[in-house]
N, C-alpha and C positions, 0 to 999 in steps of 0.2 A: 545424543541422548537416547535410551532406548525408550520404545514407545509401546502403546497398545496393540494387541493383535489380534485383529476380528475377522472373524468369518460371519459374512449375512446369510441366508436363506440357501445355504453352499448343498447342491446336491450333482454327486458324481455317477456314472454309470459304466457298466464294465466297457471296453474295450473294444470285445469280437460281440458285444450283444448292449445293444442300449436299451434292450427294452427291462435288462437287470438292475439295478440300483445296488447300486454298493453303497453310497452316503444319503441318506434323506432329509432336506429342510434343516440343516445344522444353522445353528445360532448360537457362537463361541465368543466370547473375549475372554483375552489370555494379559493379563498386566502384567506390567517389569520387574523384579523384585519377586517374583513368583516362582514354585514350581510345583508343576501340575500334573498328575501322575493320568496316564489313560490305562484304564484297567479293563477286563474285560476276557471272555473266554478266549481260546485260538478259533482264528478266522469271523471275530465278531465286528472288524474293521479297525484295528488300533494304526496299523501299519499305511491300511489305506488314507486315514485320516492326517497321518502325518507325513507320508509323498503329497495329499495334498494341498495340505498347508506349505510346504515346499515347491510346490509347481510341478509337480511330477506328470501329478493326472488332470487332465481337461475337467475342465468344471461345465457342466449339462446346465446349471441357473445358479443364481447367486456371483457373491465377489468376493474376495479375498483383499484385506489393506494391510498395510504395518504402520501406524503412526498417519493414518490417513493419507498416508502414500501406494497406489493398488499393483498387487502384485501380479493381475494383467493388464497389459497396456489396453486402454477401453478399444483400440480399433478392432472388433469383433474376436477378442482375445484370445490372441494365436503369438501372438506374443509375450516373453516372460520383461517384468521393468527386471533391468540391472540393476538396478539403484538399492529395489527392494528386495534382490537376492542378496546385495551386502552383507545385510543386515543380520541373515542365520545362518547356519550350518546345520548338517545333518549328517547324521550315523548313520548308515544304513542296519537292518537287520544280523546279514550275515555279513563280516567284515571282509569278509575276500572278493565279493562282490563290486568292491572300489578300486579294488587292485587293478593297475595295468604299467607301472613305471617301473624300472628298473633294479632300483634302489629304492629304500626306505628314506631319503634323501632328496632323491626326485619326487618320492609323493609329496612329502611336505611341501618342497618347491611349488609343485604344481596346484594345491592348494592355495600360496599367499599368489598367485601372480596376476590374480585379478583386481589384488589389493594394489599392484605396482609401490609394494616398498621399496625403500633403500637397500642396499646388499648389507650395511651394516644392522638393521632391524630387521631384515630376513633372518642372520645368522642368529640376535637376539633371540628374537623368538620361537626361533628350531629348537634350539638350545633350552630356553625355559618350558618350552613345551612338553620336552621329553624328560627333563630335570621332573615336571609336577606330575607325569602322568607315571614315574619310576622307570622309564626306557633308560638304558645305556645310548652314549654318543657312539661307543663300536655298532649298535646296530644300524646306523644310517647308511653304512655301506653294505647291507644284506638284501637280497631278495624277500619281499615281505611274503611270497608266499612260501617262504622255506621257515617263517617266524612261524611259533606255537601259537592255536588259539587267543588264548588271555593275551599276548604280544600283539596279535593282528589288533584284538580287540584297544587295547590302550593307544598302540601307532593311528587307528583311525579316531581314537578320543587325540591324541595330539592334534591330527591333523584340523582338528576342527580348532581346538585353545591357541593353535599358532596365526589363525585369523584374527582371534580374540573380537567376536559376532557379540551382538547386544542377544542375540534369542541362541539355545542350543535344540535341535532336536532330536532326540534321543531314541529308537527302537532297539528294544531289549540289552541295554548298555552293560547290563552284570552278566549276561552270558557270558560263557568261557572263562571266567576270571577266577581266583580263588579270592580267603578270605583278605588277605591283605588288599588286592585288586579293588575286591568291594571297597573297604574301608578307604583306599586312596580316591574311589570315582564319589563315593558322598562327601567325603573333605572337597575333593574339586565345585559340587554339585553348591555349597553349602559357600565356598569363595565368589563361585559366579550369581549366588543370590545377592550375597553380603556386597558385590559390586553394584546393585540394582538390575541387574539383567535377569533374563526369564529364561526358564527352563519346559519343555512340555515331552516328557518322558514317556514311552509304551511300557509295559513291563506286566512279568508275572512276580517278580521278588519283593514282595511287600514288605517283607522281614527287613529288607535291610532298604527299603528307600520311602515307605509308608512314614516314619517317621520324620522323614524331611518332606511331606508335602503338604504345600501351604490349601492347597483342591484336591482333588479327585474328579474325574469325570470316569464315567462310566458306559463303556462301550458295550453298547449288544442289537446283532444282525443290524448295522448300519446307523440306528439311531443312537443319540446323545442325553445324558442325564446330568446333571453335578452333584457331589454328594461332597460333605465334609472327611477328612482323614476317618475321624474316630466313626462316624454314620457308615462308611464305606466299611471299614471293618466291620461294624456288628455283623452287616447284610452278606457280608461273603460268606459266611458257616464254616463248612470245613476248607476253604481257599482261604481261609485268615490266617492271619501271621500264626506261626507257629506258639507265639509269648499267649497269645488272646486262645488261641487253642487251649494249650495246659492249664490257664488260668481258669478258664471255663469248668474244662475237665475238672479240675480239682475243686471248683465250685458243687458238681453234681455228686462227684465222689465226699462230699461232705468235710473237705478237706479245710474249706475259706469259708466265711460266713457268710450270707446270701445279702446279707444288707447292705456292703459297701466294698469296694474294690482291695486290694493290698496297693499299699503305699507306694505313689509315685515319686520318685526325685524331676524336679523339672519340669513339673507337666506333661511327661511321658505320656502315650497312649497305652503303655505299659510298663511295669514295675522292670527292673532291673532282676537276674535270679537272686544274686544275693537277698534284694528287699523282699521279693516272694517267699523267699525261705525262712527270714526273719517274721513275716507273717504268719505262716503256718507253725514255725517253733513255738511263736505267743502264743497264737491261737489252740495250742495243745496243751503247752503252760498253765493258763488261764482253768481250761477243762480239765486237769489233771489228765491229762493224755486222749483225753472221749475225744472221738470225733465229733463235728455237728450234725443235727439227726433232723435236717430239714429237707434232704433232696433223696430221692430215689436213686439206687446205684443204676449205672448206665455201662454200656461197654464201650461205647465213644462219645465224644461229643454233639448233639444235635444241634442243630440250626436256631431253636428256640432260647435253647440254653445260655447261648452263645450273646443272643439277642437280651436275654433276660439279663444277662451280668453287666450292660452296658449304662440305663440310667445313671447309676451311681457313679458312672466312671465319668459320667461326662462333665459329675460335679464337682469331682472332684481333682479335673484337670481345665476350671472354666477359664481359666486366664488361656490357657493354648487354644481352648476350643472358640473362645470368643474371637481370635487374630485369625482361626482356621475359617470362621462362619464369614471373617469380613473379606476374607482374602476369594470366597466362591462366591462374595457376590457379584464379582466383575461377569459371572460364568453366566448369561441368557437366553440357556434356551427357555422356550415361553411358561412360566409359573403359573398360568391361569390353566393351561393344559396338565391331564392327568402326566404323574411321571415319568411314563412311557408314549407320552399323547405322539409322539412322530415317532413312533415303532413303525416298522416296513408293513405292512398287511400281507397276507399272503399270496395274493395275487401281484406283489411284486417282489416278493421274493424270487419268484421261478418265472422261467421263460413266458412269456406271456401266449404262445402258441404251443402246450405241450405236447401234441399228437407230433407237430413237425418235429421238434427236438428228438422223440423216440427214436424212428426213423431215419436220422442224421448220425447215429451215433459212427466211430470208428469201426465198429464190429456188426453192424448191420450186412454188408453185403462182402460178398467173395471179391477179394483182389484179379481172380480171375475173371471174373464178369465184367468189372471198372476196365480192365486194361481192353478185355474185347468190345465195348463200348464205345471207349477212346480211339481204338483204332478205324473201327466203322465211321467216327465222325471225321476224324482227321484226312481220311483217305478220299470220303467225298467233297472233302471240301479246298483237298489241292486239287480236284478236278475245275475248279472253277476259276473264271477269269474276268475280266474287267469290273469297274466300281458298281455299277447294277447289282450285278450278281453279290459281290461281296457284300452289299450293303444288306441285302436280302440273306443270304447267311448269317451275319451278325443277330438279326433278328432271330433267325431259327438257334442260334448260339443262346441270344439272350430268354426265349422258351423254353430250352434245356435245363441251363441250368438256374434259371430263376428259385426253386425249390429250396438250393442250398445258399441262397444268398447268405444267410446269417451265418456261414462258414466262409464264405470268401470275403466278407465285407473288410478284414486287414488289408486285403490285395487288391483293394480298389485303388490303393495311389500309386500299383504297379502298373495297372491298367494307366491311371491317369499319365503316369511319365510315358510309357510307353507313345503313348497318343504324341504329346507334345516333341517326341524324338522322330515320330512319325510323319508328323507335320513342315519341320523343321528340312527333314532329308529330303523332303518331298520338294519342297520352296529351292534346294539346295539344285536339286535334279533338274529342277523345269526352268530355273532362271538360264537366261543368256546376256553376254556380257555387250554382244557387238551387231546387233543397238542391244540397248536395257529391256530386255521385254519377257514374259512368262511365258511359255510353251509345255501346255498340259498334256502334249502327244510324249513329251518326254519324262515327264514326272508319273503319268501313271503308270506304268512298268512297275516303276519301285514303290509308290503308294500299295499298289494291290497286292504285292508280294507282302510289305510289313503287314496289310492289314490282314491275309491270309496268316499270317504268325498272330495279331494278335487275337483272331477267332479259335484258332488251334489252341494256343494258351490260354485260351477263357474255357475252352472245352475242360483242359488237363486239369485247373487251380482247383476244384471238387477233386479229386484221385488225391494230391495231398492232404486232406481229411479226412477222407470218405474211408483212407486204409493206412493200419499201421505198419512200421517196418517189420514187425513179427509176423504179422500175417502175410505184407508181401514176399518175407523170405519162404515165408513155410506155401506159399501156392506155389514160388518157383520148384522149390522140392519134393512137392507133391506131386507136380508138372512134368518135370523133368528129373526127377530124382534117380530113373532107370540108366538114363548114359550114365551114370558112374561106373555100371558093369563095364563099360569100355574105355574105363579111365581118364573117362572127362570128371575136371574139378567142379559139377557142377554147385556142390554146397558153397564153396568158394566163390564162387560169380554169386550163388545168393545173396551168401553175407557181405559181396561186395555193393551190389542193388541195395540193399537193409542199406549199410552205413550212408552209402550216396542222400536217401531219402532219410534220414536220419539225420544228418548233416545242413538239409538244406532248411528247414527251421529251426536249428541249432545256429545259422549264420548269424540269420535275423535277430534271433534272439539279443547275440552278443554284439550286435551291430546297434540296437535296441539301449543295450546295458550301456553302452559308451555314449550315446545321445542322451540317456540319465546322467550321466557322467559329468556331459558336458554343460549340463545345467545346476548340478547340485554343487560339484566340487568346481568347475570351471567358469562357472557363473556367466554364460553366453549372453542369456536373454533372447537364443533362437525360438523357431517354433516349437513345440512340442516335440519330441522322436528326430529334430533332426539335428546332423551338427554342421556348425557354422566352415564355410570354406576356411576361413582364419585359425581355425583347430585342426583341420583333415592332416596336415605337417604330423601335429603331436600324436594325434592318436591311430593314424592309420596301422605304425607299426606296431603300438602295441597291439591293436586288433589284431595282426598277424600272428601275434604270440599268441596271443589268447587264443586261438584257434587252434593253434600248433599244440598248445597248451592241452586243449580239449581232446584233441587226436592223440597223443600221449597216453591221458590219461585214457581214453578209451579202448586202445589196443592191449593197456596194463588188465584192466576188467576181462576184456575178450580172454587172453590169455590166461588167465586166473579162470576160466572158467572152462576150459578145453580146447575153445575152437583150435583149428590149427591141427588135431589130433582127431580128429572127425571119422567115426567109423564105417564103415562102405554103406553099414545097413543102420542111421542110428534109429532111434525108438522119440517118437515124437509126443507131446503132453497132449496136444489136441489135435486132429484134420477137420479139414475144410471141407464142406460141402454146399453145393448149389444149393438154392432157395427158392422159394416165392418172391422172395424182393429182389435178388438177381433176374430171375424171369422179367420184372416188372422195368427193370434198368434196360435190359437189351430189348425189350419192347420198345420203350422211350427211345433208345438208338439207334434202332430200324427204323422207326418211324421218322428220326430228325436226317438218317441218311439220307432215305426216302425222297423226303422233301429238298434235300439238297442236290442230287442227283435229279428229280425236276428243274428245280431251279439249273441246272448248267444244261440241259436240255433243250427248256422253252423258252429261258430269258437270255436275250442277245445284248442286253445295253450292258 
């Protein structure tokens, strides 16, 4: 049976910065039988709030339940409950984003198979899936990314109806679609009410899903509001449905009479055109053709206007408005607090250190400076040997780059694995079999050496931030852009460098996308970001495609834009030059050589 779905005191935080808030002190219940539209500008959290009502993103305080079943398992919640993924499904935004299986057939597949149906109710339901969403059965054997938008878009609404989930989560579900499209996802939206199940929708198309929401919440800069359908329209102005637009319009253009709305069939939040036209023919009728001569002509609608035409409306659609007021009251965030009372403040809005942030940017310092930094450390610090000394580097490592912490903190669990590989090898090296016993004369060699790798690679992880691939190509060019007079390829070895560094936060990323994957569509219940050994089979290859995929495409772009045809002498948009904050970097890097070069000097242990 589906259940309720609350979120308590839920607040999330970005990622590479926890001191950002992306959700604050939310307090939701979503009931069955419901559908709840999250409205809201772009990037005022619709998307984040519904990755994490899905388990996308780690929750900073609060809980998530469905039916009082929680959707992190309570041991320090790093794990997702299976039980409680069941139960919903999720669209992503961009539909090609889900994509990694071969067939439009294997996605489907791979969606039901955490439900471990029958082979005869898998085929069932592939089949009514695609039948309600208007796919053809020939596209099961297509590549879905070779399918049209509005097709991607409907294949990922199948994939979700072919679980047949008590809850649907929806980001921007009429993108891409046309009018038919539309009109088949609210027929859908409108069956899976009619079943008792809940819906909780992002979107900007009010036009065409306003009318089916039993709530409204309203999203802005991370806080939560609830508003009724018809309340939510007045307060949008000119973001209101198109219908509430004209009608307004026509109101201030003296067109409607200011007293009461044109006549709804239904309980509409707005009149049909037909009934608007039959309104304004009376209403002309009636005057022998006058217009009404109670509003001031306007060149557009204003936000007042908009507000002002609404009383009447509400009374005269109170039978909807009364099932709309009971349907948000399940919604609590706190009543006693002004309507915006858990608004972000602006001190967390923004990084909470902004002098450091300036200074961290990408385009702060010369790629050339970063790399002769890097090489100053690295150099003195394969001068060194045994665990003393290394341990004591590490430190002069961790005084370096402490600064950037908030740029490397994603790569702390590369550090953390590293370590544990490191440990591992070490144990591997020093054990002896005959007798059983440890011998550290033999394990350190190889400890020092990994640990020399990973002080070097705590030096380098700031260089992947600290510089783009535009600017690394363009120092290489600027550097060395002269041997081209002797027919060295050097622009090519740049743009080889760029894509290298380019590439290698593009892995993650999509390394990233398929541990989303593996939780949203394959319903693991791993930790966050990672995928379960029991999945690496499935998804390894596609990763590979996806990748292959990405190279593809990026060689199409390159090519489309000249490289390859590279002039001896070309003409550059910007060069690079030395700074005050490069000075200040190679200061810091003499200084941490310095110290390193003591250290392998005066320290013997």
């Amino acid at each position: 049976m589906p259940a309720d779905w609350k979120l308590t005191n839920v607040t999330v935080c970005a990622e590479d910065d926890k001191n950002r808030l992306l959700l604050a002190m939310i307090n939701l219940t979503f009931e069955p039988g419901n559908i709840t539209l999250l409205i809201g500008r772009n990037g005022a959290g619709k998307s984040t709030l519904l990755e994490t009502m899905a388990g996308l993103r780690k929750l900073q305080t609060g809980s998530i339940s469905i039916g009082g079943e929680p959707l992190w398992l309570p041991k320090r919640n790093k794990k997702l409950n299976r039980s409680a993924l069941l139960r919903f499904g999720l669209a992503m935004q961009q539909s090609d984003a889900q994509w990694f299986a071969q067939t439009a057939r294997e996605e489907l597949l791979y969606s039901m198979r955490p439900y471990k149906l029958p082979e005869e109710e898998t085929e069932r339901r592939m089949l009514a899936a695609l039948d309600v969403t208007g796919l053809q059965p020939a596209l099961l054997e297509r590549d879905p990314w070779t399918l049209s938008g509005g097709q991607q878009r409907r294949l990922a609404l199948a994939c979700l109806l072919a679980c047949e989930p008590d809850w649907l989560l929806l980001d921007e579900p009429t993108a891409g679609l046309d009018a038919a499209g539309t009109s088949r996802l609210c027929a859908i939206l409108e069956a899976h009410k009619a079943a008792g199940r809940g819906a909780v929708v992002a979107t900007h198309d009010l036009d065409a899903l306003l009318p089916l929401a039993d709530a409204v919440i309203v999203v802005d800069d991370g806080a939560v509001r609830e508003a009724a359908p018809a309340e939510a329209a007045r307060e949008l102005a000119s973001a209101a449905p198109q219908a509430l637009r004209a009608q307004a319009l026509l109101r201030e253009r003296a067109a409607l009479p200011p007293e009461g709305p044109a006549t709804r069939s239904g309980g509409a939040l707005w009149p049909e055109p037909r009934e608007l036209a039959a309104a304004i023919a009376g209403g002309l009728a009636a005057r022998g053709g006058r217009l009404y001569a109670h509003a001031p002509h306007a060149g557009r609608m204003s936000a007042g206007a908009l507000r002002a035409q609404q009383p009447a409306a509400k009374a005269s659609a109170s039978a909807r408005t009364e099932q709309q007021t009971e349907g948000t009251r399940s919604l609590e965030p706190s009543r006693a607090a002004p309507a915006w009372g858990n608004k972000l403040s602006e001190p967390q809005q923004r990084t909470l250190d902004a002098k450091q942030s300036r200074w961290l940017r990408p385009d702060r310092f010369d790629p050339r400076a970063l790399v002769l930094a890097y090489f100053l450390l690295t150099a003195c610090t394969l001068t060194l040997g045994g665990m003393g000394q290394m341990a004591l580097a590490a430190c002069v490592a961790a005084a370096v780059i402490a600064p950037t912490l908030p740029l490397i903190r994603k790569w702390l669990s590369v550090f953390r694995a590293f370590a544990i590989v490191t440990v591992i090898l070490a144990l591997i090296a020093g054990i002896s079999l005959t007798p059983l016993t440890f011998d550290w004369s033999k394990a350190e060699p190889t400890t020092v050496k990994l640990f020399q790798l990973m002080v070097i690679m705590a030096f380098g992880m700031p260089m992947l931030e600290l510089m783009t691939p535009l600017r690394l190509q363009r120092a290489i060019q600027q550097t060395f852009g002269w041997t081209a007079r002797f027919g060295l390829p050097i622009h090519a070895v740049g743009l080889l460098i760029t894509i290298i560094f380019r590439f290698i936060p593009l892995l993650a990323r999509e390394w990233g996308r398929f541990a989303k994957l593996a939780s949203a569509r394959g319903k693991s219940g791993s930790r966050l970001g990672a995928v379960p050994i029991t999945m690496l089979r499935s998804v390894f290859i596609p990763y590979i495609r996806a990748i292959l995929r990405l190279a593809e495409g990026m060689a199409d772009a390159l090519e489309a834009r000249g490289y390859g045809s590279m002039p001896v002498k070309p003409t550059y948009g910007f060069r690079l030059a030395f700074g005050k904050a490069d000075a200040g970097l190679l200061a810091i890097a003499v200084t941490g050589s310095f110290l390193l070069l003591l250290i392998g000097c005066f320290v013997t242990i």
